[in-house]
C-alpha positions in Angstrom: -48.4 5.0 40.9 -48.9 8.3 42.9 -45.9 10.1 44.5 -46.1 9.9 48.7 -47.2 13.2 50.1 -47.2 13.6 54.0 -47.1 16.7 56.1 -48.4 19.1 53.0 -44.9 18.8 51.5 -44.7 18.5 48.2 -44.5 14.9 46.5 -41.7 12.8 47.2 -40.4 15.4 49.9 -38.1 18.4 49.7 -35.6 16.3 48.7 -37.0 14.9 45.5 -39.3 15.2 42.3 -42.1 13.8 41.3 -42.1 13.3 37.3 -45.0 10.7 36.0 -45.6 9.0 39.6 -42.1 8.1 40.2 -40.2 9.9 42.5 -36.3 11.2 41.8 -34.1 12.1 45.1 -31.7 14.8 45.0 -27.3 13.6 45.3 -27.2 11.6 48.4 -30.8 10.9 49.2 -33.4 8.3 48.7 -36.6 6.4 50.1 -36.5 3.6 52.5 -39.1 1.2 54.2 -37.3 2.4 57.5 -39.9 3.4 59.2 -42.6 3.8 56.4 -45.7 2.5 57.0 -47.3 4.5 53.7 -46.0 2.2 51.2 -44.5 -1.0 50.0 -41.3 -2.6 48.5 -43.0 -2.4 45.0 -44.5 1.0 45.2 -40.9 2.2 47.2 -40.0 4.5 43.9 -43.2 6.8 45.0 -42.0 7.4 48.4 -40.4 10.6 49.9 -36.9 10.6 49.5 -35.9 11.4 53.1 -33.1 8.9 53.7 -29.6 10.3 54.1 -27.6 6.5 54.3 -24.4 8.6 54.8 -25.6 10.6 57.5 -27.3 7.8 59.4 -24.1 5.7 59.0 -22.3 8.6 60.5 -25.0 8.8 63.3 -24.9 5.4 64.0 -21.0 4.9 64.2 -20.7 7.7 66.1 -22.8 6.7 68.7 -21.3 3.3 68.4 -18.2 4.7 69.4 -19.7 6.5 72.4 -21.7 3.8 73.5 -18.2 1.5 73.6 -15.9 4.5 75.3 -18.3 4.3 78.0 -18.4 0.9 78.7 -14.6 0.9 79.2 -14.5 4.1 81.4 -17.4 2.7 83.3 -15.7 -0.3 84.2 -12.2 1.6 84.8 -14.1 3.7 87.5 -15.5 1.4 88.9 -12.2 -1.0 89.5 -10.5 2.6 90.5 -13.4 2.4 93.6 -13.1 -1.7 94.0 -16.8 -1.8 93.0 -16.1 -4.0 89.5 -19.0 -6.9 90.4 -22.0 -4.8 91.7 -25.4 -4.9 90.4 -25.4 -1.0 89.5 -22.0 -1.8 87.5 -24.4 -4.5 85.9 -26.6 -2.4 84.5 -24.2 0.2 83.1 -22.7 -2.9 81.4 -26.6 -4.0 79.8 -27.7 -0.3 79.2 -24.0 -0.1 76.9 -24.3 -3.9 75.3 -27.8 -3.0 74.2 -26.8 0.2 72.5 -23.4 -1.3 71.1 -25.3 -4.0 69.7 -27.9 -2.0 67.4 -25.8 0.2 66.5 -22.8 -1.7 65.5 -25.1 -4.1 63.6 -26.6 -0.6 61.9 -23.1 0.5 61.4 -21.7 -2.7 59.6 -24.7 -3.3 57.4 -27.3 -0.2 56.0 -29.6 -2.9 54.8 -30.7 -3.8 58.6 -33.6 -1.7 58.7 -35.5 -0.5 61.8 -39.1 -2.1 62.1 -38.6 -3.9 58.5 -36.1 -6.3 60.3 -37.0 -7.8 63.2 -33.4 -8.3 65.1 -32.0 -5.0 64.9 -35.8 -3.6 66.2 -35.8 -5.9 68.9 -32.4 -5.0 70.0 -33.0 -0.9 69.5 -36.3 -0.9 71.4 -35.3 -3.1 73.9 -32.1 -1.5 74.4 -34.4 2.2 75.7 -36.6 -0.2 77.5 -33.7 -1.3 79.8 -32.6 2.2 80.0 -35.2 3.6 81.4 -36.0 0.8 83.4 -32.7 1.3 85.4 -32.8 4.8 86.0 -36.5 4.0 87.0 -35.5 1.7 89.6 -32.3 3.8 90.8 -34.3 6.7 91.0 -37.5 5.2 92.9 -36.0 5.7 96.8 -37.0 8.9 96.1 -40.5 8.0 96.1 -39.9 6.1 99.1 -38.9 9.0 100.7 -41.9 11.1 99.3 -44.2 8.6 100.5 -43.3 8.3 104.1 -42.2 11.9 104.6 -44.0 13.5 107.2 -43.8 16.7 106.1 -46.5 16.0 103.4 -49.6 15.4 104.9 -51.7 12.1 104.1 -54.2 13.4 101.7 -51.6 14.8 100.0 -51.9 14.4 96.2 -48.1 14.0 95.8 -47.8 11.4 98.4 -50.8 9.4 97.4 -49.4 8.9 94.0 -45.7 7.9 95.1 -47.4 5.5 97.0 -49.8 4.1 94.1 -46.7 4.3 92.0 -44.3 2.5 94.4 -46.7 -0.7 94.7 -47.7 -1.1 90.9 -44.0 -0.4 89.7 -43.4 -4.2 88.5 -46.8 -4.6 87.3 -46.2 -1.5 85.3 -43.3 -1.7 84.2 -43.9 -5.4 83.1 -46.8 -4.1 81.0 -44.7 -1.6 79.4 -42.2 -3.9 78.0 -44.5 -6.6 77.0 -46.4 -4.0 75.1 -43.2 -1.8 73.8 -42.2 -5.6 71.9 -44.9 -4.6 69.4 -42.5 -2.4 67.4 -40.2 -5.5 66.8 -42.9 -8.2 66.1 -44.7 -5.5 64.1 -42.1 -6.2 61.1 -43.2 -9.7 60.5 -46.5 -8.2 59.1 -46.8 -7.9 55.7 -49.8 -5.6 55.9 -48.2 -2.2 56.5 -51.5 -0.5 57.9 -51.4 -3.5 60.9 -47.3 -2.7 61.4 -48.2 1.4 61.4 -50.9 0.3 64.5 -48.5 -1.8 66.5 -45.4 0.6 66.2 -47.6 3.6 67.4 -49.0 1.3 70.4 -45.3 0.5 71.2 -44.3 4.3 71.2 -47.2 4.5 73.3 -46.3 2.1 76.0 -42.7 3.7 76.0 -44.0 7.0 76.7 -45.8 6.2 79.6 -42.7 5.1 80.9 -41.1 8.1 80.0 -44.0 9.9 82.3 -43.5 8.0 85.1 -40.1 8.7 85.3 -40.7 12.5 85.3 -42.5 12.0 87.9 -39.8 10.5 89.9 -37.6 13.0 88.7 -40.2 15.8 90.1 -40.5 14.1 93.7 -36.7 13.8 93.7 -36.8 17.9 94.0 -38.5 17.7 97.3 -35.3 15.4 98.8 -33.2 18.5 97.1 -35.3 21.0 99.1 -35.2 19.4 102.2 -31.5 18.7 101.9 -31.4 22.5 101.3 -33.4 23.7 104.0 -31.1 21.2 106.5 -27.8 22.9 104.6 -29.6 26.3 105.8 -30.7 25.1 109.5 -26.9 24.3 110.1 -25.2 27.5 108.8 -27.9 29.2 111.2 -26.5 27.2 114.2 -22.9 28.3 112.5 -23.3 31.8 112.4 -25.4 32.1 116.0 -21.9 30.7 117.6 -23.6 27.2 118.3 -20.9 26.2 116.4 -20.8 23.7 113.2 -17.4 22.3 113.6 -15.4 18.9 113.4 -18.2 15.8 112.2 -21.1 18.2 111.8 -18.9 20.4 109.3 -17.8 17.5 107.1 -21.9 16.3 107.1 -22.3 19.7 106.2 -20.0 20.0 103.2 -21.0 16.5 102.4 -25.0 17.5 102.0 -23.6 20.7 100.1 -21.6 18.4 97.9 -25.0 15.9 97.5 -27.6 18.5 96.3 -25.4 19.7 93.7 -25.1 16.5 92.2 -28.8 15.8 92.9 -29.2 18.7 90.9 -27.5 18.5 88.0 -28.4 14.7 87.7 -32.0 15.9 87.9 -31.5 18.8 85.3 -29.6 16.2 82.9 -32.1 13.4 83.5 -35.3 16.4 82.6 -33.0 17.2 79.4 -33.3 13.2 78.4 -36.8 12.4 79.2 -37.9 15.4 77.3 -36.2 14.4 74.3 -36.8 11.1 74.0 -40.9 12.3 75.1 -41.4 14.6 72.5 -40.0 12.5 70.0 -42.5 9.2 71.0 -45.4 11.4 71.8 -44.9 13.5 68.3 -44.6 9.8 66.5 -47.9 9.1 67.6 -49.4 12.2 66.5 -47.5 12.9 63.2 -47.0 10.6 60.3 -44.1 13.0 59.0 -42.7 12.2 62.4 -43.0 8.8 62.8 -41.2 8.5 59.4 -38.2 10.4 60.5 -38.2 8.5 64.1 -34.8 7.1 63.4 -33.1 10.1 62.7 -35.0 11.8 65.9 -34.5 8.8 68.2 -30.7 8.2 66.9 -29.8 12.0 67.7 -31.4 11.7 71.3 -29.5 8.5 71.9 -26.0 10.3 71.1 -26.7 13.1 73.0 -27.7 11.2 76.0 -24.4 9.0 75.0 -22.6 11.9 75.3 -24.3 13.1 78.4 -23.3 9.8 80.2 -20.0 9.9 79.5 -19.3 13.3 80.9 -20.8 11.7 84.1 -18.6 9.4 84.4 -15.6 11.5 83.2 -16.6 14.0 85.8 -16.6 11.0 88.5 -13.5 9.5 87.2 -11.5 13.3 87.5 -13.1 13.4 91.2 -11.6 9.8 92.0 -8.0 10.9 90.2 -7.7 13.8 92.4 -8.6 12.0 95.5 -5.9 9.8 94.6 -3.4 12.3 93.6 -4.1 14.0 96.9 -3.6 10.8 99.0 -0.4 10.1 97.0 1.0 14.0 98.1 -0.2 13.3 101.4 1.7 10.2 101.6 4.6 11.8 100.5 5.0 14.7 103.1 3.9 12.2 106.0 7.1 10.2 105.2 9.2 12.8 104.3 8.4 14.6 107.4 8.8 11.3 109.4 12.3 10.8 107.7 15.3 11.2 110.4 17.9 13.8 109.8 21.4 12.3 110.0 23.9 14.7 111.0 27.7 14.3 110.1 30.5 14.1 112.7 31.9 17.0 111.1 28.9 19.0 112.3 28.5 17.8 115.8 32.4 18.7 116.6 
């Protein structure tokens, strides 16, 4: 037995020795299939010792408990607005179940291994697949708006891909999924160089998703810039005394209030894309990578987690102080309404 060496690290990783072809893990560490492709069950005591159970069942709980605080505020936002059964409500449920689901399973049990057991891998992939799915499908009227926008000519590069995108999005996004379900049916191999091919095709496929939706993201900053330059047309009009008052000033404030959140959506949505691209594209490349995939992929997920949330927190302070300032409205309207009774003692 030879001790695993990948990356130019020394055998059996930082993290452990290697002493007559067996390796020896530090406190706390030890080797795992998860994710190894390099090795077998029998030849496991050769392998780098880069599994942390504790930390990855602190990963995994964690973003467990994200995943479920979400789901609850999502669905108490969204009866605060009277909007409980809508399709976009929908999704937010699926995107949370998926993640839940994986994780909880993880959580409960260390043994359920990610491409060595099939369930948990089907659920984990899938569970990105329908995430970036639904932000590919929220986000696409932007491409609608790039492709029929007159302001681009029709040659223009820009607005001959929106179009090509806009017609082959199911066709594409149908061959994505099929072909990210390679990571999951990859664990019923027993030959671990056939598995190491069909997870890397599968990280593949994902990442071509992940393109495609920086390039939504990208067109969406040309609705930003024409939002802006309509923000800057009407405070012209304002300060030339034409006069930007009553509707037109609540549209304005309105468009002012929309391109922030266009922007920070955009600059939140760059932040998550990124991640979870580097991390698929560097697992192709990098066998040192695409052994520590989990603990990249599981770090992006609570991050994002977390990212979502604050969303939704942000929304659901928004909707409380609309309320609050109905409720004080409310209040001085009847109080001013409210006769005065005057005594007889007065009116002698």
């Amino acid at each position: 037995m030879v001790c695993l060496d990948i990356l130019s690290l020394k055998p059996c990783g930082n993290m452990g020795s290697c002493i007559n072809g067996t390796c020896f893990c530090e406190s706390s560490w030890s080797q795992s299939l998860e994710f190894n492709y390099w090795t077998t069950e029998d030849d496991l005591k050769g392998s780098l010792c880069n599994q942390n159970v504790s930390f990855l069942q602190t990963l995994f709980t964690l973003h467990c408990v994200l995943c479920i605080s979400g789901l609850v505020l999502q669905l108490y936002t969204s009866a605060m607005l009277n909007k409980l059964w809508t399709p976009r409500v929908y999704v937010a449920v699926s995107l949370f179940s998926s993640h839940i689901s994986w994780s909880l399973i993880r959580a409960a049990d260390p043994n359920a291994l990610l491409g060595v057991d099939p369930f948990i891998s089907f659920l984990w992939m899938n569970s990105f697949i329908i995430a970036f799915i639904s932000s590919w499908y929220s986000q696409s009227r932007y491409l609608k708006y790039v492709a029929t926008s007159f302001r681009l000519e029709a040659e223009s590069t820009l607005r001959i891909l929106s179009k090509l995108f806009l017609k082959s999005t199911l066709v594409f996004s149908v061959a994505c999924t099929i072909g990210a379900q390679l990571f999951w049916i990859s664990a019923f191999g027993k030959n671990r160089e056939q598995a190491l091919i069909l997870v890397r095709l599968s990280h593949f496929f994902m990442l071509l998703l992940i393109l495609y939706l920086v390039f939504v993201y990208y067109a969406a900053k040309m609705v930003v810039s024409d939002m802006k330059e309509l923000i800057s047309v009407q405070e012209s009009l304002g300060s030339q005394n034409v006069g930007v008052v009553g509707k037109s000033a609540g549209r304005l404030r309105l468009l002012e209030k929309t391109v922030q959140k266009l922007e920070r959506i955009r600059a939140s949505n760059y932040v998550i894309a990124a991640s979870y691209g580097c991390v698929f594209a560097s697992s192709i490349l990098s066998n040192f990578i695409l052994l520590n995939t989990h603990y990249l992929l599981l770090i992006a997920s609570v991050i994002s987690a977390a990212m979502v949330i604050n969303k939704i927190v942000i929304k659901y302070r928004h909707l409380q102080e609309k309320r609050n300032n109905r409720m004080q409205f409310s209040t001085q309207s009847s109080s001013a309404l409210t006769p005065v009774n005057v005594s007889s003692g007065d009116s002698s």
